[in-house]
N, C-alpha and C positions, 0 to 999 in steps of 0.2 A: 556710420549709418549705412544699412542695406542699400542696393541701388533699386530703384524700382522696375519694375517690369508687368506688362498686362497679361500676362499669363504668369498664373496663381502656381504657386510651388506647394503641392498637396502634402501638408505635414502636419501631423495631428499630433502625432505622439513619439517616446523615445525610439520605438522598433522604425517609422516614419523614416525619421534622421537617422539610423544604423543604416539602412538601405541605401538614402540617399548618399553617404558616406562612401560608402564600399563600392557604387557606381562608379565614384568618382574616382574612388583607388583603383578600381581596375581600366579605368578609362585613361586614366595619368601614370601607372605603373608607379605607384606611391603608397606611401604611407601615412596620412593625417593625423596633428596631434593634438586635434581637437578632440578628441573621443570624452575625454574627461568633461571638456567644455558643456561637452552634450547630455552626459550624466545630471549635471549640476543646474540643467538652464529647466524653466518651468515649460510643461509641453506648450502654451500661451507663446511663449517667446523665442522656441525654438525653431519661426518658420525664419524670424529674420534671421537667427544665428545661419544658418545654412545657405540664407541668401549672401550671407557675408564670406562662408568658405569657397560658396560658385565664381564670388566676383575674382576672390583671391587667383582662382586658376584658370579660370576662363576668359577670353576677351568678350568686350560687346554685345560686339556681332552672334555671335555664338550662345549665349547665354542659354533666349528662347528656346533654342532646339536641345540644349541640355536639359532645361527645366521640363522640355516634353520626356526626354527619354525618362529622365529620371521619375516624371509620374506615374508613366506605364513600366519600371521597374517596379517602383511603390505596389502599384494595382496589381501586379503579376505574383507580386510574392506576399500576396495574404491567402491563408487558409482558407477552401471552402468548406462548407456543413461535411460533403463527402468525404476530403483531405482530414477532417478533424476524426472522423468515423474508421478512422484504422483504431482508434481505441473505443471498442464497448463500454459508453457510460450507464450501461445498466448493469456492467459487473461491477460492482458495488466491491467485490475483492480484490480486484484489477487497480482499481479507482484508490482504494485505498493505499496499498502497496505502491503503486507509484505518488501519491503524496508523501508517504514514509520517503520512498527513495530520494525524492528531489529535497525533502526538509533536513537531509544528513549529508546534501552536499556533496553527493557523487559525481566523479566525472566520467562521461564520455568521450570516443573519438570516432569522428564522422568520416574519414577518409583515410590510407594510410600515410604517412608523413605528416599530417596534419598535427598541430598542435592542439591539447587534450582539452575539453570544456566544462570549465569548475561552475559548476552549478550552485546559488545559492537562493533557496526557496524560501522566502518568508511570510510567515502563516497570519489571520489575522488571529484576534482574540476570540471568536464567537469557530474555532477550527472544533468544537465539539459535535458541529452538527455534518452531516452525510453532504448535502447538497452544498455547503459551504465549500468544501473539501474539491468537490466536483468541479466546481467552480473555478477554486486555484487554479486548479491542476491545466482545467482550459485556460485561463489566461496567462497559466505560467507559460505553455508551449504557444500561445498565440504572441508572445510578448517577448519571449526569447531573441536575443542577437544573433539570430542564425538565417540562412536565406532560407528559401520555400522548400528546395529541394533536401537540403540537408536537416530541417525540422521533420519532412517525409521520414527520413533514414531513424535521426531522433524516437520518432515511437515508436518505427519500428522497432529499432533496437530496445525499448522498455518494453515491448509485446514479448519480443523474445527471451530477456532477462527473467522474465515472470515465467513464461511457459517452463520453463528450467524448474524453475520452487515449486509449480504446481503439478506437476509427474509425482514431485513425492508428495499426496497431500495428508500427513501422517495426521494432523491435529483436528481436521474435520472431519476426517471420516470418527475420529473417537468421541466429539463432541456430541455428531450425530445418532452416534449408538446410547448416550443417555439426557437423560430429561436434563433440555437447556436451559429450563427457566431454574434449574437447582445447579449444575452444573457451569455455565457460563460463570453465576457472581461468584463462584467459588475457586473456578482457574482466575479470572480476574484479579483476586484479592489472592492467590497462590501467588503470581508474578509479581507482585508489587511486595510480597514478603520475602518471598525464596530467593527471587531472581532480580527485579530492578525497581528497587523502589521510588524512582523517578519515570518509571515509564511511560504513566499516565502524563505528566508536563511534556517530556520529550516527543509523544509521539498525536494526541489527543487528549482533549477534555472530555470527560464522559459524563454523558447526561442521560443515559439508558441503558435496557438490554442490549438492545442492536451495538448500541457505540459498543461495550464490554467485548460483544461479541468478534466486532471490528481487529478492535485490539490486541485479545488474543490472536487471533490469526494475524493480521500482520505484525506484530510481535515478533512471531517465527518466523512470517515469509521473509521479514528483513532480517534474518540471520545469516548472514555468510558462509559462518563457521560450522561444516552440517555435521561433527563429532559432538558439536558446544549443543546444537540443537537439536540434534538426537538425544543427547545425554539428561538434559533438563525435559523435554517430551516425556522421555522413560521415568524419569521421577514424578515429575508430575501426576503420570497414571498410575506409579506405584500409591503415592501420597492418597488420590483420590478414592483407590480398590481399600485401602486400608481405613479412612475414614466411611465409607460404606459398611466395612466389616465393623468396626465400632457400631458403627450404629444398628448393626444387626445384632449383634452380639447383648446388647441392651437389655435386649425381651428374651435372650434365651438364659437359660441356667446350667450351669455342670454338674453331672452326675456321675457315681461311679457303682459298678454293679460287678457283683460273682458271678459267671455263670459258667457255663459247662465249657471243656475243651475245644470239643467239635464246631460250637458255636461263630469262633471264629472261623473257620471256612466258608460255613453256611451262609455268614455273614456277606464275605465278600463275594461268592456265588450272586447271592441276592442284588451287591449292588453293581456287579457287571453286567448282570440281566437291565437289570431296570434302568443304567445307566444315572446311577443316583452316590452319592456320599453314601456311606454307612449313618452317620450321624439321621439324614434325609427317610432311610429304609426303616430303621427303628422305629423314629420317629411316626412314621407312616401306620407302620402295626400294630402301634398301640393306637390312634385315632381310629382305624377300623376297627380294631377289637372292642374301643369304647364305646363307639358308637351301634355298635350291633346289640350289644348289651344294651343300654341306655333303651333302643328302641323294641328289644324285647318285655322291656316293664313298661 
């Protein structure tokens, strides 16, 4: 059993007890091999587990004045609104791509010699929606085993990793040059056939245009690989220019005609001028010719 004491040891949660921990290891030049202990204990119970590791190394006397430092270690190393404001939660493209990044378990390293920090994010069920997502992502970085200063370093480094994929932004600027209420579900359901058709599980649930849209884009901002992610972009837009072409090709018809030699020169004269197809310039002089007629009767 804890020993008691009138001054309260401020421990609310797991991140709580990592702090309070890690005081202690640099205050004893140690290692504690409770850490597992403190995974497993409920956050309810883990004020007396920790009173139980101060008695361990601490005498008496001493206790009180540890249980102070170690509160205003607690208080000193929580985020404030500003500290959390190194990442814009109203880029929605930001926000997402670092959910991607932390739910595939990538590591970081926050100092050099340091040992590397395997991340493992896990999502709830309801990860289809925007504000959920937001959500994590705060209290994954508020909840992290990392001190204050080194979670600073933490998004920065994910502000940076991003700025990198967002120099080339190859897939939005093509989405934006066509109609995305036709476009979106159609690269959507392209990725989930051509390219991964687990993506929607792996990466989101989607319950919208906006999620689809999500999707796509971080899709590719979490590609590594930027020959793998070039390569499938270029397909993609070849896929989509020739289902467009299909679809034009519908209403038109082929025709084949005699006509004079010269024609072709004149032909192409005409559509260097006008900067048109030949198919385009034809097509054009006989609607004028029609219509001149038509409105002379």
């Amino acid at each position: 059993m804890a020993f008691y004491t009138e001054i309260k040891l401020n421990i609310k949660d797991k991140y709580d007890a990592f702090i309070a921990v890690s005081y202690i290891e640099e205050d004893k030049d140690i290692r504690i091999r409770r850490r597992r202990d403190i995974e497993k204990t409920q956050n309810n119970l883990l004020h007396e587990l920790l009173l139980e590791i101060i008695e361990e190394f601490y005498n008496y006397n001493d206790r009180p004045s540890i249980i102070k430092d170690i509160n205003n270690k607690i208080k000193n190393n929580k985020l404030s609104n500003d500290d959390l404001n190194i990442i814009d939660k109203n880029n929605r493209r930001l926000i997402n791509w670092i959910y991607c990044f932390l739910k595939k378990e990538k590591t970081l390293q926050f100092k050099e010699n340091e040992p590397r920090l395997r991340i493992r994010f896990n999502c709830t069920e309801e990860n289809g929606i925007y504000n959920i997502r937001l959500n994590e992502v705060v209290s994954f970085i508020k909840e992290v085993n990392l001190l204050k200063p080194h979670k600073i370093i933490f998004m920065k480094k994910l502000i940076s990793e991003y700025s990198k994929i967002y120099k080339s932004d190859m897939i939005e600027l093509w989405i934006n040059k066509n109609h995305k209420d036709k476009i979106i579900p159609w690269a959507f359901d392209y990725i989930k056939k051509e390219i991964d058709k687990d993506i929607e599980d792996n990466l989101f649930n989607i319950s919208s245009l906006p999620d689809k849209h999500d999707l796509i884009l971080s899709f590719f901002d979490s590609c590594e690989d930027v020959i793998y992610k070039k390569y499938h972009i270029s397909n993609m837009k070849k896929a989509w220019n020739q289902k467009k072409l299909r679809e034009k090709n519908k209403e038109r018809k082929a025709y084949s005609f005699v006509m004079d030699k010269d024609i072709h020169k004149k032909l192409d004269f005409l559509s260097d001028l006008c900067g048109k197809t030949k198919n385009e310039v034809v097509q054009e002089l006989i609607k004028e010719k029609y219509y001149s007629l038509q409105n002379k009767n």
